[in-house]
C-alpha angles and dihedrals in degrees: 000000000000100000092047094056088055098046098039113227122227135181128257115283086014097178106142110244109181103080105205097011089197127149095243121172117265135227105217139140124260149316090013105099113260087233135076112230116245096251104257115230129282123224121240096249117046114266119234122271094247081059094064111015128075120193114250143172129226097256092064094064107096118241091005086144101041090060127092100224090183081084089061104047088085098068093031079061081046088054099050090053082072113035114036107096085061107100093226081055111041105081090041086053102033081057089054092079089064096055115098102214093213095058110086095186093053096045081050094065094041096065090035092050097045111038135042116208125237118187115228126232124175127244096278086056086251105136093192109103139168127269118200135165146225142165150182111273136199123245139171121237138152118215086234122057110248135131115341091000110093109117113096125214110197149225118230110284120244095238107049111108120221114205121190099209086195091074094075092014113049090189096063087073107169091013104130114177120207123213146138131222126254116180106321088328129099101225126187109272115255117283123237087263104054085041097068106029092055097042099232101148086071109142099016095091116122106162122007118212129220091230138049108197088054097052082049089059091042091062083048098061091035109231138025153135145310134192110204122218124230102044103013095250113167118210128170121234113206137183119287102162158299147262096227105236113127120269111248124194121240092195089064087046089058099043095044085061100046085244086123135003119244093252086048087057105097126118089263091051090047087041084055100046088048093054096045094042097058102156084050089048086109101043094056088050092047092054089079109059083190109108125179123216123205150205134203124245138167116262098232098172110025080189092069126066126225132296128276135219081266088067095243138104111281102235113215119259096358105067133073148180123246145165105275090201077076123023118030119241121255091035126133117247136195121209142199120195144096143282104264113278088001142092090226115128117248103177114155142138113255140158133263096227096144145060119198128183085240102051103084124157139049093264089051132123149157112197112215104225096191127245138320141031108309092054083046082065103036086052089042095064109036125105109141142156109264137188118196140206126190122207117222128203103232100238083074125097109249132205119252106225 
């Protein structure tokens, strides 16, 4: 455990996500609490599933009716491109073929015949989660530094080790621990700091950016895009990895020092302070030791999103992120929360296709909002109470409760 603790592990696909986790006060109906609980903590090694999920039955998820699950058969089909060949998934999967996707009632029976839901309750039995958002933005950038454009992303460095703990730990299934050798030792990687005052990043450089806080951000959601001057190009840069170090949030820096309330802590109150506190720009960044590393690919479909940590294209408004400690991923999950800043109701059935370093608990989750401007907006600002339902195949052994 030891080594663990020095080299700081971190899950598959860790970018951040949330953009502020906080634990920001939540408009919702009653008789939902208005705010969202602090997450409890999570043990080292991953509960068992009686310990967070509750049996249910379809008729105990709130507004199941109500929603139009043809919207999410594109990213259930997403699902099955990864998943079945998996023997708890086959026959889910292999049933899929005989769905028409226009017809709502079908689709209906197809999620109600072949999955039973179980809610979901962290560790403490408290079933009241957090819901926050995130997104792929746009940026300008130039694959030469000129002009505006002085700020890298990078490529992973040559030195940073990459070690799968489930190798010798089975149960540190999706731990991944991040590191560098120095001399016959195996020391924690650099930190963002170190990074970029010691200019160790030099030569990894593949697009430069016109502005820093949003290729902080960038790192933060995990993957976006970029329009490329001169020309007008679009390509997409994705996760490639991480240094290791924890993610630490800069909205909380700023609020633990009265710099910003906690309702002023969204990604567009932390975008302005930034802006009006020049000569303090580094320090913010620096708060946070966590530093993404990308890699360039070809935008196919400008109409999907990126990739998860499933492998497949994110599809707007019906996938998610999750702790894969808790739900699998792939798995369909229904949510209960509210439209950012709003008590108005956003209950659908969506997909865990994505992990973040953020996104920690069983009643978790970071809703992908697509790309642009408007869902920048939309992820910046939520931060709501949530209750959560995952959908099981049936092959599958279920906890008594």
């Amino acid at each position: 455990m030891a080594t663990i603790l020095l080299l700081s592990a971190c899950v598959t696909s860790p970018p951040q996500k949330s953009s502020v986790s906080l634990p920001i006060p939540a408009t919702v109906p009653a008789p939902v609490a208005s705010t969202a609980p602090t997450p409890s903590v999570v043990p080292p090694f991953p509960a068992k599933p009686a310990d967070y999920l509750r049996s249910a039955s379809f008729s105990d998820l709130p507004g199941w009716t109500e929603d139009d699950l043809r919207q999410s058969w594109p990213a259930m089909l997403a699902t099955c491109q990864a998943l079945a060949k998996r023997i708890e998934w086959q026959e889910v999967c292999r049933l899929t073929s005989e769905v028409n996707p226009s017809d709502e009632a079908m689709v209906r029976r197809f999620y109600e015949s072949q999955f039973i839901p179980h809610q979901l309750r962290n560790l403490d039995g408290n079933s009241q989660g957090m819901a926050t958002g995130y997104y792929e933005p746009l940026l300008r950038g130039a694959r030469l530094r000129n002009g505006p454009y002085q700020t890298a992303l990078y490529r992973v460095p040559d030195d940073l080790l990459t070690i799968d703990m489930s190798v010798l730990y089975p149960e540190l299934k999706n731990m991944r621990l991040r590191g560098r050798v120095a001399g016959n030792k195996v020391v924690p990687y650099f930190s963002r700091a170190e990074l970029m005052a010691k200019d160790l990043l030099v030569g990894r450089e593949f697009v430069w950016v016109d502005n820093p806080i949003d290729a902080f951000f960038l790192q933060v959601q995990g993957s976006g895009r970029v329009v490329l001057e001169p020309g007008g190009e679009i390509i997409r840069v994705a996760y490639a990895d991480q240094n290791g170090h924890p993610y630490r949030s800069i909205g909380r820096y700023l609020v633990d020092r009265g710099e910003l309330s906690l309702e002023q802590a969204s990604m567009q109150g932390i975008k302005a302070w930034y802006l009006a506190n020049p000569a303090r720009q580094q320090e913010l960044l620096n708060a946070n030791p966590s530093f993404v590393f990308f890699r360039e690919e070809k935008i196919l479909d400008p109409s999907k999103g990126p990739k998860g940590s499933l492998g497949v294209p994110l599809t707007p408004q019906r996938s998610i992120a999750v702790d894969p400690q808790f739900i699998p991923l792939g798995a369909p999950v229904f949510v209960s929360t509210t439209q950012p800043n709003s008590a108005t109701p956003l209950r659908r059935l969506v997909l865990a296709q994505d992990t973040g370093g953020a996104i920690r608990n069983p009643v978790r989750a970071d809703f992908f909002w697509g790309f642009g401007d408007e869902a920048g907006e939309l992820a910046g600002r939520m931060k709501q109470s949530l209750f959560m339902w995952v959908l099981l195949p049936r092959f599958l052994a279920l906890p008594q409760n």
